[in-house]
Every structure is written in C-alpha cells, then in structure tokens.
MARPA-550179 format. One line per field, with one value per residue: residue number from 0; residue in three letters; x, y, z of N, C-alpha, C in turn. Coordinates in Angstrom, 2 decimals, padded with zeros to 5 digits. Atoms other than C-alpha are relative to their C-alpha. Example, Ala and Ser with C-alpha at 12.3 -4.5 7.8 and 13.67 -1.06 7.14 Angstrom:
2
keza <- (0	1) .
kolvex <- (ALA	SER) .
n.xx <- (000.89	-000.82) .
n.yy <- (-001.19	-001.19) .
n.zz <- (000.00	-000.06) .
ca.xx <- (012.30	013.67) .
ca.yy <- (-004.50	-001.06) .
ca.zz <- (007.80	007.14) .
c.xx <- (000.90	-000.77) .
c.yy <- (001.20	001.09) .
c.zz <- (000.00	000.73) .
This chain:
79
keza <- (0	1	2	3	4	5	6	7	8	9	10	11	12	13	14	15	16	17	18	19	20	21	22	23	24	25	26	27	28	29	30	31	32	33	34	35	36	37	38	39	40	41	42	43	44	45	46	47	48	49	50	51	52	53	54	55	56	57	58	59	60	61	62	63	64	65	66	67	68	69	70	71	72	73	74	75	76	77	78) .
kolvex <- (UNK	UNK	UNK	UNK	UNK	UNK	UNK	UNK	UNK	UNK	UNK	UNK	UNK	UNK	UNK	UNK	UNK	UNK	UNK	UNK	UNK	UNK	UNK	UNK	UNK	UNK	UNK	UNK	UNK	UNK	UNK	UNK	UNK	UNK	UNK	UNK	UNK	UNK	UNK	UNK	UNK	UNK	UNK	UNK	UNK	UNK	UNK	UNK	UNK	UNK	UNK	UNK	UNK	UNK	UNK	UNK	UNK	UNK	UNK	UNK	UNK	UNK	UNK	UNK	UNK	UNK	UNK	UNK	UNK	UNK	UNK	UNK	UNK	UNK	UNK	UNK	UNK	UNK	UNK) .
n.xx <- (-001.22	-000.58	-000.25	-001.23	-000.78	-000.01	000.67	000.61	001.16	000.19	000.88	000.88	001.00	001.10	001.43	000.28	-001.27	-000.21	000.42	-000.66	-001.19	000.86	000.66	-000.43	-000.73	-000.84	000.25	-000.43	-000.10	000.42	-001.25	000.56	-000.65	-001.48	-000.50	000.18	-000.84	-001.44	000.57	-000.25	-001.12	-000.71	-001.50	000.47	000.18	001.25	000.56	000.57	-001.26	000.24	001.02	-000.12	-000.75	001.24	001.59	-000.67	-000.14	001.15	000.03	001.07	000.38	000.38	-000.35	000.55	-000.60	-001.02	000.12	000.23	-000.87	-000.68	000.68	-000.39	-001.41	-000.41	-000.68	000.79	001.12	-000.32	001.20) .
n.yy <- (000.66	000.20	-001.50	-000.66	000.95	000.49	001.26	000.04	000.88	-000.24	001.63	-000.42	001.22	-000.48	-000.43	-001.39	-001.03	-000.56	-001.27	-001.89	000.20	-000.24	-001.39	-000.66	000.33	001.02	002.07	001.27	001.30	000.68	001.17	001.81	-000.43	-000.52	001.65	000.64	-000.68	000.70	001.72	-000.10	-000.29	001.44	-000.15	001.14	001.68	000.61	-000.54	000.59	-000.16	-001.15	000.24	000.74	-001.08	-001.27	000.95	000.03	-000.83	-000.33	-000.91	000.01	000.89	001.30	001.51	000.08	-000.96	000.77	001.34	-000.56	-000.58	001.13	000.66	-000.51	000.24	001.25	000.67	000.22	-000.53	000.42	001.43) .
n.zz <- (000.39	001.42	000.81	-000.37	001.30	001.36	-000.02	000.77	-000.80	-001.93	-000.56	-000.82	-000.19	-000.47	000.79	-000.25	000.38	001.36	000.79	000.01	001.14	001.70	-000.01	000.69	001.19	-000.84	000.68	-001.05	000.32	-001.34	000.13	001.10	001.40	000.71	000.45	000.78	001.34	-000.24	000.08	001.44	000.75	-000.20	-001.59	-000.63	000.97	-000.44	-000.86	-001.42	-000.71	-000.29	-000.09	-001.42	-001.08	-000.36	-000.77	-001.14	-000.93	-000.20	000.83	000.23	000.98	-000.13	000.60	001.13	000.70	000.03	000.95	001.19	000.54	-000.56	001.41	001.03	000.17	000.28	-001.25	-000.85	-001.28	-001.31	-001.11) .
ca.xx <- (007.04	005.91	005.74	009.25	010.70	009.22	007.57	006.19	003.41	002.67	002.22	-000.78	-003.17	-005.65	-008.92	-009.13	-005.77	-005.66	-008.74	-007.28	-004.34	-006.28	-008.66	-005.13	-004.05	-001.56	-001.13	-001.15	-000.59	-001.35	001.03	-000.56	-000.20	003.65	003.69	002.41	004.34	007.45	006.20	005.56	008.86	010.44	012.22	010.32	009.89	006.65	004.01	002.63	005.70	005.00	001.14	001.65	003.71	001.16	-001.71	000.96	001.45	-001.96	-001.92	-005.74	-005.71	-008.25	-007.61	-010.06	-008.41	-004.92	-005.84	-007.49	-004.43	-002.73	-004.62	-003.88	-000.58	-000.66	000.36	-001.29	-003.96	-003.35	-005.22) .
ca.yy <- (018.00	016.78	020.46	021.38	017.96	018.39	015.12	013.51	011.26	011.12	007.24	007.85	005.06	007.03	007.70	011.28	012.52	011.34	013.11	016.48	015.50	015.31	018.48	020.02	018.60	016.12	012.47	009.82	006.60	003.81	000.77	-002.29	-000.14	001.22	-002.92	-003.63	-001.04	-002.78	-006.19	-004.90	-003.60	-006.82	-004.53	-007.22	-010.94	-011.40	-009.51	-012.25	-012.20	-008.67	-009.03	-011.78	-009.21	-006.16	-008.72	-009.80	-006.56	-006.10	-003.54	-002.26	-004.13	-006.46	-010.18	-009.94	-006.75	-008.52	-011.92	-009.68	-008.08	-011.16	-012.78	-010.21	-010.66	-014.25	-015.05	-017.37	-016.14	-015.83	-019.00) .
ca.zz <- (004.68	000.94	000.00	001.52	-000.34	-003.49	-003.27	-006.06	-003.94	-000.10	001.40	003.60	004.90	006.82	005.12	006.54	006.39	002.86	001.71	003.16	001.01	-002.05	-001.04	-001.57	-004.68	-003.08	-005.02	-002.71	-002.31	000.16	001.50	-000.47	-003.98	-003.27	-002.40	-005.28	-007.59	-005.98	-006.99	-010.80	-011.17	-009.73	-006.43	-004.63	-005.58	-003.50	-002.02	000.76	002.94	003.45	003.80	006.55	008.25	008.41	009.46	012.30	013.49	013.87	011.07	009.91	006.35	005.93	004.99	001.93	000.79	000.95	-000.84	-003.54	-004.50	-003.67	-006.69	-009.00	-008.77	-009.17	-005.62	-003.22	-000.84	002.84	004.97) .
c.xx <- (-000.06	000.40	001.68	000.88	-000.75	-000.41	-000.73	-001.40	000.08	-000.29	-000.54	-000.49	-001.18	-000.67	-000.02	000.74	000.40	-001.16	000.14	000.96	-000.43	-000.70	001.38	001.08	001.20	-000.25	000.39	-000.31	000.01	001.25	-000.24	000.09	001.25	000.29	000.31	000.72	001.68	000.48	-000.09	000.93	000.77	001.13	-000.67	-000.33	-001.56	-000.43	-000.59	000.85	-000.24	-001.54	000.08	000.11	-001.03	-001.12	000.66	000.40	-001.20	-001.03	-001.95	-000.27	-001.01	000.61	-000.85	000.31	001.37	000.04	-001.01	001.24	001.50	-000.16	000.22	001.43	000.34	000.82	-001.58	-000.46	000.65	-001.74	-000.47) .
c.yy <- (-000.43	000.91	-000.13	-000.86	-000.13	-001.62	-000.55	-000.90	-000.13	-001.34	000.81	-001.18	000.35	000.53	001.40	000.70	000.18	000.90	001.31	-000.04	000.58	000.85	001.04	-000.28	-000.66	-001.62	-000.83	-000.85	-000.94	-001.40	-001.12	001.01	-000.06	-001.40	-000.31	000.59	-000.63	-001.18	000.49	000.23	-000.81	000.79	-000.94	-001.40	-000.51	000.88	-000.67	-000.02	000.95	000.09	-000.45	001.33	000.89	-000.72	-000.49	000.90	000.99	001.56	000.47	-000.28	-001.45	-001.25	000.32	000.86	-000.89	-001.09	000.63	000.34	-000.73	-000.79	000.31	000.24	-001.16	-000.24	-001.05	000.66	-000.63	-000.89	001.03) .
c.zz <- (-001.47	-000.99	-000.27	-000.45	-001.38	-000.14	-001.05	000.04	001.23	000.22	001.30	-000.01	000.13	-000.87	-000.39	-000.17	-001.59	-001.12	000.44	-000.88	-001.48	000.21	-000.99	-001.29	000.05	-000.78	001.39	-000.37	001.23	-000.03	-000.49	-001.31	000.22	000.27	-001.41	-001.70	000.10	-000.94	-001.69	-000.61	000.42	001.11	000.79	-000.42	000.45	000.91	001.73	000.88	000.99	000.72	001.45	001.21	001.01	000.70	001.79	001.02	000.14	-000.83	-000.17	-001.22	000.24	-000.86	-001.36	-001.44	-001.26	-001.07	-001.21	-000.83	-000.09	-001.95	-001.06	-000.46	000.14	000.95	000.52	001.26	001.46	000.10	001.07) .
C-alpha cells in the first residue's frame, strides 16, 4: 500500500516489520516522532494528553520512553 500511494513515510511501530521496511528502502516513522513532529509544528498543543492515552490503552510504549520525549519538549513527565 505505501508503494501503490506514493507514500512519502510508512508509520510502523513494530521492530520487525519496520526493519523489512528499511531492508527495502522504505522511510519510516514511529507514533511518538509523527507525535512529536505534530507538536513542533504547533498541529498539536501538547504531547502528554496523547501519551496518557497510549499508556491507557495498554499500548507497548514504555513510561521512561514517553517522559523522555516528554522533557524534550518541555512538557511535564507522566507520574
């Protein structure tokens, strides 16, 4: 499907699926970056909101990940 749309990046999470991606020359991108590209161009006002969320729906982000990237964007850390 990113072929057949001309895609200019793939959101992937998985480890494995995204290094077959990248074997075939495939940019990807994961859902805490296209957060955080949201969040630099101001289409979002705040990444923790979101964060919460994914941790609530039992997502596989860790907490330490999260409140890293939390930090660097001059938010407060999840408790």
């Amino acid at each position: 499907m990113y072929k057949e749309l001309n895609a200019d990046v793939l959101l992937i999470d998985d480890k494995k699926a995204r290094n077959i991606a990248e074997l075939m020359d495939i940019k990807c991108i994961g859902t805490i970056a296209l957060l955080s590209f949201a969040k630099k161009k101001q289409l979002i006002t705040s990444l923790k909101p979101m964060f919460i969320s994914l941790l609530s729906q039992n997502r596989y982000f860790s907490k330490k990940l999260l409140n890293h990237v939390l930090m660097l964007n001059d938010e407060k850390t999840i408790k």
